[in-house]
C-alpha positions in Angstrom: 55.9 5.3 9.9 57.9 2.3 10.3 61.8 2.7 11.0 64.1 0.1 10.1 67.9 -0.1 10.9 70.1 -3.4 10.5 73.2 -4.2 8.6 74.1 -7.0 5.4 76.7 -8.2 3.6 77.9 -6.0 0.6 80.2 -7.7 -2.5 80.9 -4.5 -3.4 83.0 -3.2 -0.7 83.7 -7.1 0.7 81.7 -5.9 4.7 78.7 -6.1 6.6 77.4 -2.5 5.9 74.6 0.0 7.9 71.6 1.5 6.4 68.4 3.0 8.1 65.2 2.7 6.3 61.9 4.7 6.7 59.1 3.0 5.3 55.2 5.0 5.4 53.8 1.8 5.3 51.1 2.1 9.1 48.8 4.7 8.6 47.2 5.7 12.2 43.6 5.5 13.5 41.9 8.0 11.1 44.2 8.3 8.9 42.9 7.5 5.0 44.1 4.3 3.5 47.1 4.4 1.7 46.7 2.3 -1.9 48.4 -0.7 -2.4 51.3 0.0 -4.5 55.0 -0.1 -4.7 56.8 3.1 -2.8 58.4 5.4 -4.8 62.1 5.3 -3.1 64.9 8.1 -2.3 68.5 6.7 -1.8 69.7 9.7 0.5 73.2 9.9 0.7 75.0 11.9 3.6 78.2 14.3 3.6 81.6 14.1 4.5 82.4 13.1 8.0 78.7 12.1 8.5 77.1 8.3 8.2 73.7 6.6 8.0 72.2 8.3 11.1 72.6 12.5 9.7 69.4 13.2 7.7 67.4 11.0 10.9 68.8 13.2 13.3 69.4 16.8 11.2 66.4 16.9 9.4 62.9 16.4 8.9 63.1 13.6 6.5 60.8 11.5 8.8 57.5 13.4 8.2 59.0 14.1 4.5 58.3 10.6 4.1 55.1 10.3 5.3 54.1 13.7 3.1 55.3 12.4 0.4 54.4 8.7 0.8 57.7 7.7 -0.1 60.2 5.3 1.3 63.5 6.5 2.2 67.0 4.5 2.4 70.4 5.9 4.4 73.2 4.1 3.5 76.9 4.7 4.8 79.1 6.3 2.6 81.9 7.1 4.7 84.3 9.9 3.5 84.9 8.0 -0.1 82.5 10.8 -2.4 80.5 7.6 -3.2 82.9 6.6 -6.3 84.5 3.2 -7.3 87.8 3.7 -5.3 90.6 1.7 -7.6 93.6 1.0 -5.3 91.4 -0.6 -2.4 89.0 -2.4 -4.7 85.8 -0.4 -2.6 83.0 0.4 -5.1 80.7 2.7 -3.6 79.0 3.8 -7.0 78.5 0.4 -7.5 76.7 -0.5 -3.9 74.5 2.9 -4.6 73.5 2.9 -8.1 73.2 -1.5 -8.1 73.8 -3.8 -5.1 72.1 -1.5 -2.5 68.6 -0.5 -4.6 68.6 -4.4 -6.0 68.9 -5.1 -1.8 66.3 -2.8 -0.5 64.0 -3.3 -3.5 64.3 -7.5 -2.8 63.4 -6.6 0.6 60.6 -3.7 0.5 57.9 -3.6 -1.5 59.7 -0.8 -3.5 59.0 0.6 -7.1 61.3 -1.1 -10.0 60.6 1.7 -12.2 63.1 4.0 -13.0 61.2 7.0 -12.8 60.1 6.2 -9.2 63.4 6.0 -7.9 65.2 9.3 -6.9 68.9 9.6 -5.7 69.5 12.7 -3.2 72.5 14.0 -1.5 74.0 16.6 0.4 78.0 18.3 0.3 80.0 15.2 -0.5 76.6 13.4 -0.9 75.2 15.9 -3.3 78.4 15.2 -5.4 77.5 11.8 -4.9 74.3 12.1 -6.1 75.1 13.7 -8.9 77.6 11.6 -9.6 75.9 8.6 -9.7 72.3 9.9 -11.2 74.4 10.3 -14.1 76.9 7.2 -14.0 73.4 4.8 -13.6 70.9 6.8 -15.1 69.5 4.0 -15.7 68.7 3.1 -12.3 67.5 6.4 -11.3 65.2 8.7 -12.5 65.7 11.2 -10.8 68.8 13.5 -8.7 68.8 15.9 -5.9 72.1 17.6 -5.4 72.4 20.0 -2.1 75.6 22.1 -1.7 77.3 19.8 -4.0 81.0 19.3 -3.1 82.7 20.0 -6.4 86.7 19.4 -5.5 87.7 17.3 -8.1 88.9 20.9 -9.9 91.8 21.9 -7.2 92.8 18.3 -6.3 96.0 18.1 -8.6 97.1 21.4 -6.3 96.8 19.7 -3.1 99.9 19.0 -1.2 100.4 16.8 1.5 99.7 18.8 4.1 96.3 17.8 5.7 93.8 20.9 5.5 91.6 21.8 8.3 89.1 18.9 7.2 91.5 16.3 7.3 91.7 16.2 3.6 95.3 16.1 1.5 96.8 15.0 -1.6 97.1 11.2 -0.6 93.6 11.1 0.5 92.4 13.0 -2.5 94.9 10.3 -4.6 93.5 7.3 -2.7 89.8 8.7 -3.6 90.0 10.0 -7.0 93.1 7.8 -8.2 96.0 9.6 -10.6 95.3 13.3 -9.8 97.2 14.2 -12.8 94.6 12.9 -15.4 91.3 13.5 -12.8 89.8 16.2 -15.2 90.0 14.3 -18.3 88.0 11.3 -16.2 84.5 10.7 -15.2 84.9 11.8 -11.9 85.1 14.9 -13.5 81.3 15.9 -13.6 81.4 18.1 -16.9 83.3 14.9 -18.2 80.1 12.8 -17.0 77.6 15.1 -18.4 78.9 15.6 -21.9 79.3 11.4 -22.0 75.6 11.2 -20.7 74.8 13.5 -23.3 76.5 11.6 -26.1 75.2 8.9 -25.3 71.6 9.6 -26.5 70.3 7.1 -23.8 67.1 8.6 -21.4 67.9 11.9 -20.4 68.3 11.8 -16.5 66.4 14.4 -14.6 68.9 16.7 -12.8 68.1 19.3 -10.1 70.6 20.9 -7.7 70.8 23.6 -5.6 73.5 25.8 -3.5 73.0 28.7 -0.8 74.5 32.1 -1.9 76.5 32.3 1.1 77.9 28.5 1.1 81.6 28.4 -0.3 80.9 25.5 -2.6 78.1 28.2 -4.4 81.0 29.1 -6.9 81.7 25.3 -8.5 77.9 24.8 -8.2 77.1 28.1 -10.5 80.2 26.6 -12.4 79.0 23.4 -13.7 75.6 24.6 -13.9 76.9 27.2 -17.1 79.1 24.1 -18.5 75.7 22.5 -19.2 73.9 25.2 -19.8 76.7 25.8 -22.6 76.8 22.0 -24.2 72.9 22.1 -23.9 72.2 19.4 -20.8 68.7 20.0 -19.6 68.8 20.5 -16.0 67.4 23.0 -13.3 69.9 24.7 -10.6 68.6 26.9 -8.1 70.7 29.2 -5.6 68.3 30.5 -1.9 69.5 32.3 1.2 71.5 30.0 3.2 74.9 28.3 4.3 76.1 25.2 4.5 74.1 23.7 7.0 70.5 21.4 7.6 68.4 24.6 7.5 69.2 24.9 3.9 69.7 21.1 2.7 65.7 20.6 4.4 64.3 23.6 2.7 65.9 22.6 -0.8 65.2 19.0 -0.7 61.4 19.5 -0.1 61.8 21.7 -3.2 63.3 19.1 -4.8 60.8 16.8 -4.1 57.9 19.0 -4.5 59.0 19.3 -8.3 58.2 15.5 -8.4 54.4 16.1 -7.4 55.0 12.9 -4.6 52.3 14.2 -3.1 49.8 10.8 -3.1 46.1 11.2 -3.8 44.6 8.6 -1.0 40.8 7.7 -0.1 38.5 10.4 1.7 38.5 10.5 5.6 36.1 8.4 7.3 35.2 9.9 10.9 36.3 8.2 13.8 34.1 5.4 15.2 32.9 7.2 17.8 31.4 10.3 16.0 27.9 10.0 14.9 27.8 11.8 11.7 24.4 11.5 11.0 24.0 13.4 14.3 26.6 16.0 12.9 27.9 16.3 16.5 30.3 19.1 17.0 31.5 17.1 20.7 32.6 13.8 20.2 31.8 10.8 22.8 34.7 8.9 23.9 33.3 5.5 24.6 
């Protein structure tokens, strides 16, 4: 497993940025040889209040790249729901779904394919991933959503009183731009869908998933009946759990394990010093 963490210069959002990178690229002494291919890629995206560092330090997302032989890249999102903010001229869709895959993939030997390339998220970065699976679709072939942060609904009836997250009507304006019109806009995921939909371009691959007792579990089960009802193919799943990295680990390895990741690699070869002819049950250390 090689880790990689470093910094570069983003038009998108006019700074250096941060990103960590896992790559599965040095297999250990008698390990089998992995084939020489492009990796398949996730773009992970963290949640609100969190940065680059979360899923290395929450999760297991280390040895869910080596399982699955797939490379892995962190960016920063800060607390911006990964959209194209207006009035500051910051594009975050923009730096996830173009400038920061045609980065990494300029700089790893990543997979160019479309159906290699997975966008992943949890809370504010499972709205985020959602989000932009569908905006570049293109891009990505596939989307895991965890504990999706749904809020565009309730944002015209904030007030500017800050709530216990630090979140209030200016910041939702400064975000989301005109609350007044937000449902009627793409940021507006049912808006985003039923576009994707009548479009009639490649049909993204969509799975997210909520835990029963997690208060977002309500707009989650919510958007998964609007496209149930205008016929958007997608799979939502609901498990015991809160809102926490218990879940968000147990439901992306689902999420991945839908993708069959799982690479088939060459047979073991014993280590040097076993004498298989011998069929030796003790190895000799030399």
């Amino acid at each position: 497993m090689a880790w990689f963490q470093g910094s570069f210069a983003s038009n998108s959002l006019n700074r250096m940025v941060s990103v960590n990178i896992l790559i599965p690229a040095d297999m250990r002494l008698g390990m089998p040889k992995r084939p020489e291919k492009p990796f398949k890629t996730l773009y992970l995206l963290h949640g609100y209040t969190g940065d680059c560092t979360d899923w290395l330090t929450s999760s297991s997302i280390a040895q869910m790249s080596q399982m699955y032989d797939i490379a892995v890249v962190m960016p920063s999102g800060e607390n911006a729901f990964y959209v194209d903010i207006e009035r500051s001229g910051r594009r975050y869709s923009n730096y996830i779904g173009r400038e920061l895959v045609d980065f990494t993939r300029t700089i790893f030997p990543l997979s160019r394919a479309r159906e290699d390339t997975i966008v992943a998220g949890l809370s504010m970065g499972g709205y985020g991933a959602l989000y932009n699976g569908m905006k570049h679709h293109d891009v990505f072939g596939h989307t895991i959503a965890l504990s999706s942060a749904l809020v565009v609904e309730g944002a015209n009836e904030m007030t500017d009183e800050p709530t216990p997250m630090g979140t209030s009507r200016g910041y939702f304006e400064e975000t989301f731009g005109d609350l007044a019109t937000l449902m009627e806009t793409d940021k507006n995921l049912e808006v985003l869908a039923k576009q994707v939909l009548d479009s009639g371009t490649d049909f993204p691959d969509i799975y997210f998933a909520c835990g029963y007792n997690d208060m977002l579990v309500y707009g989650n089960r919510k958007l998964s009946a609007y496209m149930n009802s205008i016929g958007f193919n997608h799979v939502y799943e609901e498990g015991a759990g809160t809102h926490d990295f218990v879940f968000w680990d147990t439901f992306l390895k689902r999420g991945l394990d839908r993708l069959a990741l799982v690479p088939k690699m060459e047979p073991m070869v014993p280590p040097f010093w076993v004498d298989a002819e011998k069929d030796s049950p003790n190895p000799v250390i030399p």
